[in-house]
C-alpha positions as CSV (number, residue, x, y, z in Angstrom):
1,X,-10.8,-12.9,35.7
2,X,-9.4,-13.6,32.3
3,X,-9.8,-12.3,29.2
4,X,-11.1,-14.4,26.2
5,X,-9.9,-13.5,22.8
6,X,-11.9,-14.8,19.5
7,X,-9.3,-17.3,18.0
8,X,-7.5,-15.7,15.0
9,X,-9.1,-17.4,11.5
10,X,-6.7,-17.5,8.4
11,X,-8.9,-15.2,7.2
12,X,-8.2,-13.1,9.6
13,X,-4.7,-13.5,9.4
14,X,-4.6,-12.6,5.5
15,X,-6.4,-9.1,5.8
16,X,-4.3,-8.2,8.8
17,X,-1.4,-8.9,6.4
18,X,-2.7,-7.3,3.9
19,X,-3.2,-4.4,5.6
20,X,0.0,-3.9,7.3
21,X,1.3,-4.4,3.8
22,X,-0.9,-1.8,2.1
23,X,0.2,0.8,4.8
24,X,3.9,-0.2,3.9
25,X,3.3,0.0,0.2
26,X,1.5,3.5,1.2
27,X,4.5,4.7,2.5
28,X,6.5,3.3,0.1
29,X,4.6,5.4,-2.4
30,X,5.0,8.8,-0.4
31,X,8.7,8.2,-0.1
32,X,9.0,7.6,-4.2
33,X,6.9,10.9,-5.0
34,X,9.1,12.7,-2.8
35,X,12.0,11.1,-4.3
36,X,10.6,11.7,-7.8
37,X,9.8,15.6,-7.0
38,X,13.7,16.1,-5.8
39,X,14.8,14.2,-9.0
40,X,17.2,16.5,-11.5
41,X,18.8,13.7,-13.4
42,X,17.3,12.8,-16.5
43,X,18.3,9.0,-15.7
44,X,17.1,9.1,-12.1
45,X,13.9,10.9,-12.9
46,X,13.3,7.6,-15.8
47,X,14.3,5.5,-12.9
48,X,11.5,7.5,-10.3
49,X,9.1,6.6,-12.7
50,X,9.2,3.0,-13.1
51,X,9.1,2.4,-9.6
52,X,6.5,4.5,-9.4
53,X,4.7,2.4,-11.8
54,X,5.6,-0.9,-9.8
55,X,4.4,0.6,-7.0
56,X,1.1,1.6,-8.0
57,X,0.9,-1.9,-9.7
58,X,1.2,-3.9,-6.0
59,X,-0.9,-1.2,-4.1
60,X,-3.3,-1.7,-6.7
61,X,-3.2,-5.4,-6.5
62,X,-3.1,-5.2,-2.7
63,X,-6.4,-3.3,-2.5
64,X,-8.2,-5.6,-5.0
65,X,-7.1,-8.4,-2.3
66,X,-8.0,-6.5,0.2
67,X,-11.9,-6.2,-1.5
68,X,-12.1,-9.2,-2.1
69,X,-11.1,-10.7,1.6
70,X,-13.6,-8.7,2.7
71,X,-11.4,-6.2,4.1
72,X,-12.9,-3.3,6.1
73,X,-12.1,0.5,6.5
74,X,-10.3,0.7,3.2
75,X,-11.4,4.1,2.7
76,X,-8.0,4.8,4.5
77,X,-6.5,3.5,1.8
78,X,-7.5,6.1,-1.2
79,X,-4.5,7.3,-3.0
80,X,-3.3,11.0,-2.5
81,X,-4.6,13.2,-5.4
82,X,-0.4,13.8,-6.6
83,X,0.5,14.4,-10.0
84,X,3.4,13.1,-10.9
């Protein structure tokens, strides 16, 4: 007996990527709060910041993608409620 799969669209394809990219960029994010948190350097805590910012910038950008592909379940997605 075999086992038929539905053939994988492009469109398919994309949101997968997406979301293994918006768990990445998740954990990305995590990892830079923590980092920021432990900063005491004036110069490391500036530098904690911007990529902070870039961050935010793709996950943002990757969840509007994601909406728009039609993307379920991205209520996974939320962002933490940290203050930086």
């Amino acid at each position: 007996m075999g086992i038929f799969r539905k053939k994988e669209t492009s469109e398919d394809i994309e949101r997968r990527t997406l979301m293994e990219e918006l768990f990445e960029t998740q954990e990305e994010l995590r990892r830079a709060r923590m980092d920021f948190n432990y900063a005491e350097e004036p110069e490391l805590v500036e530098s904690y910041v911007y990529e902070l910012n870039s961050i935010e910038a793709r996950y943002a950008y990757l969840l509007r993608r994601a909406r728009e592909s039609g993307t379920e379940n991205l209520e996974l997605f939320r962002p933490p409620k940290e203050k930086v």
